[in-house]
N, C-alpha and C positions, 0 to 999 in steps of 0.2 A: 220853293226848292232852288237850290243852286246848280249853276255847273262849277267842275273841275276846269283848273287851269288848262291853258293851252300850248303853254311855255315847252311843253317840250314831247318827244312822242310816249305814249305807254310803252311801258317794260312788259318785257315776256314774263303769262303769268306762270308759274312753278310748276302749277298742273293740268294748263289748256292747251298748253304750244299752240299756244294765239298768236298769229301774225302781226305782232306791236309794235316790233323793232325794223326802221327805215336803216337802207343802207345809205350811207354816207353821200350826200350830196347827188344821188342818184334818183333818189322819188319825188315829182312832187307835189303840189296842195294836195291830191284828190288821193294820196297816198296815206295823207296822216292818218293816224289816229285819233279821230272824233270823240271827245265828252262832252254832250251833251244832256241840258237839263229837263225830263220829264216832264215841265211846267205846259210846253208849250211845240209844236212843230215846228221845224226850221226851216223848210222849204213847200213850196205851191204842190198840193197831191200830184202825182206823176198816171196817167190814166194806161194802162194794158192790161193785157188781157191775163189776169188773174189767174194759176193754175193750180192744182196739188200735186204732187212728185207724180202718183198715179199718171196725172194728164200729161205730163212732158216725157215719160221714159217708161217703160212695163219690161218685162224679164223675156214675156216670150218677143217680142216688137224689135228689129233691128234697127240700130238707130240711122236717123236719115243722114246723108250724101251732105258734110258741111258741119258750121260751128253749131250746138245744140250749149244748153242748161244743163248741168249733170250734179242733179241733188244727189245726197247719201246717204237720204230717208227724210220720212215727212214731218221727221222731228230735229231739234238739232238742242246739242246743250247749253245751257250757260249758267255760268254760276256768279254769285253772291258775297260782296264782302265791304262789313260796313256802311250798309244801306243804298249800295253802288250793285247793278247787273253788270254782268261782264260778257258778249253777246258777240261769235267771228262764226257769222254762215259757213252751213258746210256747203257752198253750191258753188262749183268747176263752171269751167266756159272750154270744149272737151271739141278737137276737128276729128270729122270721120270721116274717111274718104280722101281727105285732100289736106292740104296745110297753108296755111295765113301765116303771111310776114308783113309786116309793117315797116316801113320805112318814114322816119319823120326828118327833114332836109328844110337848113335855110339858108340864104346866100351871106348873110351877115349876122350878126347878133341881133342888130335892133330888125331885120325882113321878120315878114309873116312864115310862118312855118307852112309848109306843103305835107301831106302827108297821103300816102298811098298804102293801098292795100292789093297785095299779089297772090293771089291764086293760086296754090300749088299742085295739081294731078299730074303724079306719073313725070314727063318731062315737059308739059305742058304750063306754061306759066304767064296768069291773068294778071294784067296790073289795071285798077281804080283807083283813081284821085279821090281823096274825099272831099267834102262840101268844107268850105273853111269856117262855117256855123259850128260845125261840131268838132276843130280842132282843138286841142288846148294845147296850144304850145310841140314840145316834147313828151309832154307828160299824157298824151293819149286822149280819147274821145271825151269832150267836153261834157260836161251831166251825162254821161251816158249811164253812171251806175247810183238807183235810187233805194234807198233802203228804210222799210216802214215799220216801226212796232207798237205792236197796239195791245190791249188789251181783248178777252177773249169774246168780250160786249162790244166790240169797235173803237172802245175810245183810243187817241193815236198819242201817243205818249212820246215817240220822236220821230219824223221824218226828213231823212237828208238827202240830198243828192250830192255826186261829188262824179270826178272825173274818172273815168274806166280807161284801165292798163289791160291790153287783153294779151298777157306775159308774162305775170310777179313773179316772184321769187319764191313762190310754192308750186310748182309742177309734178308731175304723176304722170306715169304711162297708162293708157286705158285701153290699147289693144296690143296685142304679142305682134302686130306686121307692123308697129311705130319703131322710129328710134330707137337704140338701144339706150340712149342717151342724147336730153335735149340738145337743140342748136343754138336755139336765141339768147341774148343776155338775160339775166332773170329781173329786169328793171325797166321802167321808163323815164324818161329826165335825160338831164344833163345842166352844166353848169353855166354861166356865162355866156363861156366860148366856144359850146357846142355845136358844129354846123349841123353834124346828122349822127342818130341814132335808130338802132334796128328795134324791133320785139316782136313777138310773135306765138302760133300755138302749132306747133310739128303736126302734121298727120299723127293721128295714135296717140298723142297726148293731150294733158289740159291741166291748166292755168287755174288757182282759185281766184277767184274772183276777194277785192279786197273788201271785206263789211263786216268789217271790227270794229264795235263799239261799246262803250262804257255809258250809263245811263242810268242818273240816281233817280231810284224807285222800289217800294217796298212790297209791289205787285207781283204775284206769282203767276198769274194765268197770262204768259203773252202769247202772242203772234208775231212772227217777222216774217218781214215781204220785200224778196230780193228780185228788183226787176230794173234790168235791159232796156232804155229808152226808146222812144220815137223815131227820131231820124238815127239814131247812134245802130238800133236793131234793124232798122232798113237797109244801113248801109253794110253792116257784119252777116245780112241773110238771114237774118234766126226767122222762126217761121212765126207766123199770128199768134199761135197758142202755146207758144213754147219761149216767153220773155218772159214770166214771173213767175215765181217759187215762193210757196206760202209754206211754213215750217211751223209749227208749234215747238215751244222752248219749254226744256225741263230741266229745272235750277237746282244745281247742287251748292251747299253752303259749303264753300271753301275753307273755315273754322273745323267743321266734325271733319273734313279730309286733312288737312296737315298740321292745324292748329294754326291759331292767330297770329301767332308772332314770326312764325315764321312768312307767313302771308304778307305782312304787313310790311316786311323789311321786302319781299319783293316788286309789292306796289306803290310804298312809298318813295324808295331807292335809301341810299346810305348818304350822313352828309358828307361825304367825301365826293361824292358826285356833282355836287355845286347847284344840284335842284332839287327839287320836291313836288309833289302833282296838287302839294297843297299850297304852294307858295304862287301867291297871284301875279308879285311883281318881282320877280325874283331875276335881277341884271343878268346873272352869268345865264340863267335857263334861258333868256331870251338868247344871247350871244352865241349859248349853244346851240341851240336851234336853227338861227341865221346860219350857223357853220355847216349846219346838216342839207340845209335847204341848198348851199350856193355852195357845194365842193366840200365843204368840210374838213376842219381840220385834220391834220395827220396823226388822228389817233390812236389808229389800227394799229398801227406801227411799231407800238410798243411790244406789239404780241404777233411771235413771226409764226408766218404760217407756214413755214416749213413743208414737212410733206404730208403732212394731216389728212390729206385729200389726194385720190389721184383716178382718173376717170379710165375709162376703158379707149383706150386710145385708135384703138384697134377701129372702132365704131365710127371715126373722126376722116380716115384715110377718104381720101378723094371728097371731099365735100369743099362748097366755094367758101371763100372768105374765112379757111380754117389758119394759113397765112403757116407763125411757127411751130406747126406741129410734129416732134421731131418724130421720128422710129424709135422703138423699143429696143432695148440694148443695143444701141449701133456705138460702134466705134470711134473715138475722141482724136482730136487731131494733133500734130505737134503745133508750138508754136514758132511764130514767122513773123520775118521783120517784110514780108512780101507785102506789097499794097493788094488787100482784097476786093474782089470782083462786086459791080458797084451793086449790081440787082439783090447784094448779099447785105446793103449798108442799108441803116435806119437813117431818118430826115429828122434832125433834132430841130425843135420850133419852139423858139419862147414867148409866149404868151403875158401881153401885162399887164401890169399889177392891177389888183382888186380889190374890193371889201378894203380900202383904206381907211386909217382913224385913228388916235391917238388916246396914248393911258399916261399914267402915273405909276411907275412899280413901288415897292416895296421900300425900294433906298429914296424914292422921293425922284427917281429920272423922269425927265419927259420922253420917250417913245414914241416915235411913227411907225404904226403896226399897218400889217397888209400882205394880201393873200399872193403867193405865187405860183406858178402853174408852167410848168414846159411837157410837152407832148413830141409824139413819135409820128411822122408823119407818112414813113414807111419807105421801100417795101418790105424792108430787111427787119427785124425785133432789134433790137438792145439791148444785150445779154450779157453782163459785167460780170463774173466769177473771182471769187476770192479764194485763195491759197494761204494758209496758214507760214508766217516762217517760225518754224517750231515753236517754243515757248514763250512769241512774243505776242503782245494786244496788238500785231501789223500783221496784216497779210497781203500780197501780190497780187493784184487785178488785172484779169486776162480779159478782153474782148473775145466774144463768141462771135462766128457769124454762121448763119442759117441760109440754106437753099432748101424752099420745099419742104422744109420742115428736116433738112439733114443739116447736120452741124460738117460745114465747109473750111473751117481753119479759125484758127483763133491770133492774138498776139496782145504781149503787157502793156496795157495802157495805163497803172496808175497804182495808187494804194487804197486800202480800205483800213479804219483803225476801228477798234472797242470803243463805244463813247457810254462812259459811267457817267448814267447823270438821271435824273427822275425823270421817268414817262420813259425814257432812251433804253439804256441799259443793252445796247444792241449793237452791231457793225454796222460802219459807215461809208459809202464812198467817197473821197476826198476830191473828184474831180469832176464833178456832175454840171455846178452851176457858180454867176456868183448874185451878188446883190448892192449893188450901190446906188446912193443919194449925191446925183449931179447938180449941176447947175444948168440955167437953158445950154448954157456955149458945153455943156460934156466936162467941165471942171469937178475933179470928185469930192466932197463932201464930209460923208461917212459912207462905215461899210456896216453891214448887215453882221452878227454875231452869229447870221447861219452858214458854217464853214463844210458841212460834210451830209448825207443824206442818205435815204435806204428807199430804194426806189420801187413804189409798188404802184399798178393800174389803178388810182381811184377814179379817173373820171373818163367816160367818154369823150371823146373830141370830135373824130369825124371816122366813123364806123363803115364808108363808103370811099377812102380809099385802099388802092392797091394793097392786098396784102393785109387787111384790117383784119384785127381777132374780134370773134363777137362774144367769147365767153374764154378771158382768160387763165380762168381757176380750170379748166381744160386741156390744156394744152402740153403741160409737163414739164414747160417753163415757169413751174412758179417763184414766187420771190419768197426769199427766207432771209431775214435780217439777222439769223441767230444768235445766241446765247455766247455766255465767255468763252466755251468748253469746245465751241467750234472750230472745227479744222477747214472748213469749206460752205463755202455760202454762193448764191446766184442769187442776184439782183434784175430787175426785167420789167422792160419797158414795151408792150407789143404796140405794132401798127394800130394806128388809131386811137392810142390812150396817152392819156398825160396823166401827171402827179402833182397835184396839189400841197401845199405846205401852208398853214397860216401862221404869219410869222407875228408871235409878243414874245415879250419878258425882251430877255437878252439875244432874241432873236431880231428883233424889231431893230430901226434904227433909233440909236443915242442920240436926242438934240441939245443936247448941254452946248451951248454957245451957236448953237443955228438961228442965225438970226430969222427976221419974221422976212416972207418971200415965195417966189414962185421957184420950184425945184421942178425934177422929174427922178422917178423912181426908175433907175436901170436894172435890166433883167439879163445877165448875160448866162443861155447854156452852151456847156462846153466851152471853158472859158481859155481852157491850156492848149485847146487841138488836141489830147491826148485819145479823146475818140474818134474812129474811125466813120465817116457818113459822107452823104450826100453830097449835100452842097454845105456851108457857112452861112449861106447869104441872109437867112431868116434867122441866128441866132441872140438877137438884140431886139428889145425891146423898152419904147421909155412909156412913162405915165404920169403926165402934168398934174402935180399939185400943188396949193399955194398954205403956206404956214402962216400963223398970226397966234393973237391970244400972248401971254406972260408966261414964265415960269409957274410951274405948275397946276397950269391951267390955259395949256395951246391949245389951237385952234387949227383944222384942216378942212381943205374947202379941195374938195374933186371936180375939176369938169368935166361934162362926159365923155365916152370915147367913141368915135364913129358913131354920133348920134343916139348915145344909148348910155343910160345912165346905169352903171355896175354898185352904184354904194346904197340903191333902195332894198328892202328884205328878200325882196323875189322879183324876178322877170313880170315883166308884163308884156303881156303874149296879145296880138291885134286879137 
């Protein structure tokens, strides 16, 4: 038997709402999507203390003071398609009593990650280091989460382990005294240049746990066994008898529910999507995936999210690190050519370049492609608003600025236009950043073909300064790049988040006459002064690379930066 490619994560299946789909540059190894092949086990049995839903939770039984297991029955489903099981535990990791936050903090890119876990009772708050055995990075407790299927005779058909997020991005309230609405980001990770990121599981609420997997096999009688390790459950409190969850699976064939074809076009994907879960070596899947892994490109982008979503804000008032969360109908300010109060200003920081490397387009150019990244450093958000001038593709960019979540005064800082173009089709801000190819002495080059942007949170930065948001899609500053038909759009950068753009095609730099040599990639945000912030002093950034190789077949050579090499697929974490 084989396994499935790895090239890239599973699609959500049509009718499991299986947790497949990674967000963007925000999860990672222990996040993916697993297919693996039935031939053989993948990892060293994991030994706990083995139970039945009965043993970790009963109806009349209150549950105990702290993080517990919270199956949702002794069985769980999975279904079948094209000689492939399809298999995401229903089993939460649920706090009662109290609430756990995590905090993962390093002093550099290339430092070891510290990560602590805090105690939440009442106003009472416990803080634990963990053992740096069981750290992984950002990305949460090292093997802590192992997951075993076997057959109903024992035999073990896949055993993995992988790293535990006690966070994702599937949460549930489980008693009426939690949250009205969680706090944490719904992810763990970060990119690059991530100092510190939060996650965590609210009093009242719980986290699923991530143990989704595909696994070719024509067996109908399994077992899964989802179990909380060793040092990882000593240090989270779970109690002896209450780390593993044994489920029996009962398989529905995906074909007699919606039919084949339709199944197929969602497991396979479309070739417009540039991969296939059957294509082994498939370039663009691999590149994709590196994009998802390390910031990922700005693809969301294309599709604004407007106000799709909008949380009870009400829930949000007085909690720390809620940063811009404004009042509900409160009143908009005039604007003013007054210099705004500073405590009101965002810290624009540019961050450089990344993921550098070069292509060949379409007309036969050579291209120096490479990621860019500026962030908000705080304490203030970055709140760009555009104004329609009636029936033109321009509209008028006002700066916002926020106190406390109240909008304090605004003033015009710039233009936004319609940019018609594939993937885009959406408004832009024209003054956000720029992009040039110097030389060592600051001599320019070329520029970048990326002239305008729509600014949305993709990536954590450092979630532990002033003012930092920890769940942007909350807040009520969301970003919406919208449609032609729009009369007004916000754009929004909070404390603590940057935005990533990976720049090809005619983004990238043009090398047609760049000779072979040592350049640096310039990063400059906020390049006109027309925004209002902080300080200046951190808006520049270069990144030494050296070119070689012919016409139509360059060559780029990165050395690393501070000690740490940015151009391998993933971090590597001590």
């Amino acid at each position: 038997m084989t396994a499935r490619s790895l090239s890239r994560p599973s699609p959500r299946l049509l009718t499991m709402g299986v947790a497949a789909t990674l967000a963007l540059g925000l999860l990672g190894e222990g996040a993916a999507a697993n297919v693996v092949s039935a031939s053989a086990a993948t990892q060293p049995t994991t030994t706990a203390a083995t139970t039945t839903v009965a043993d970790t939770t009963t109806e009349s039984a209150a549950p105990r003071r702290g993080l517990n297991l919270v199956p949702t029955g002794d069985t769980a489903q999975g279904y079948t398609y094209d000689g492939f099981v399809y298999i995401d535990s229903p089993v939460w990791i649920g706090a009662y009593g109290q609430g756990y936050e995590f905090q993962a903090k390093r002093a550099t890119a290339s430092a070891p990650v510290k990560l602590t876990k805090t105690v939440i009772r009442g106003n009472k708050r416990t803080t634990t280091q963990a053992p740096a055995a069981i750290v992984d990075g950002l990305n949460g407790f090292k093997g802590g989460l192992t997951v075993k299927i076997a057959t109903s005779k024992g035999e073990v058909l896949l055993e993995e382990t992988r790293s535990l997020c006690t966070g994702g991005g599937e949460r549930q309230r489980i008693q009426p005294t939690g949250r009205t609405e969680p706090l944490y980001p719904a992810f763990c990770g970060g990119n690059w240049f991530t100092k510190s990121t939060v996650f965590g599981v609210e009093e009242g609420w719980a986290a699923k746990l991530d143990a989704y997997f595909e696994i070719e096999t024509k067996r109908t009688d399994l077992v899964m066994t989802t179990t909380i390790n060793g040092q990882v459950a000593d240090f989270l409190g779970l109690p002896a008898k209450g780390r593993s969850v044994t489920q029996q699976i009962e398989l529905v064939d995906e074909c007699q529910v919606w039919g084949c074809e339709e199944i197929a076009s969602e497991l396979l994907g479309e070739p417009a999507e540039g991969f296939s879960t059957l294509a082994e070596d498939d370039a663009l899947a691999t590149r994709a995936e590196n994009l998802r892994a390390q910031g990922g490109a700005h693809g969301s982008h294309s599709k604004s999210s407007g106000n799709e979503h909008r949380t009870n804000l009400f829930t949000l008032d007085n909690q720390e690190h809620t940063g811009d969360v404004p009042s509900l109908g409160q009143a908009g300010t005039t604007p003013s050519t007054k210099k705004p109060a500073k405590d009101s200003l965002p810290d624009l920081v540019s961050v450089p370049a990344w993921q550098i490397g070069n292509e060949v387009d379409e007309a036969g150019i050579d291209r120096l492609t490479f990621h860019a990244h500026e962030w908000n450093a705080g304490p203030g958000p970055l709140v760009v608003e555009g104004y329609r001038r009636g029936s033109a593709e321009v509209m008028d960019a006002y700066q916002m600025f926020y106190r406390d979540g109240k909008e304090v005064g605004n003033t015009k800082t710039g233009t936004m236009e319609y940019h018609e173009a594939p993937e885009h089709d959406h408004w832009h801000f024209l003054d956000f950043a720029s992009y040039e190819l110097v030389t060592p002495k600051g001599k320019l080059v070329t520029t970048s073909g990326k002239q305008s942007w729509c600014l949305v949170p993709t990536d954590p930065v450092d979630l532990s300064v002033k003012g930092a948001v920890w769940r942007p899609e909350a807040t009520g500053l969301d970003s919406a790049c919208g449609d032609r038909s729009a009369l007004w759009l916000r754009e929004v950068l909070p404390a603590g988040w940057g935005d990533t753009y990976s720049q090809y095609q005619t983004q990238a730099f043009d090398l047609t006459g760049v000779r072979n040599g040592t350049y640096q990639i310039k990063i400059t945000v906020n390049p006109n002064g027309n925004l209002h912030e902080r300080t200046a002093s951190n808006n520049v950034s270069y990144r030494t690379i050296v070119l070689g190789g012919k016409p139509g077949a360059r060559t780029v050579k990165v050395p690393p930066y501070e000690g740490f090499d940015t151009e391998v697929p993933e971090p590597v974490e001590d």
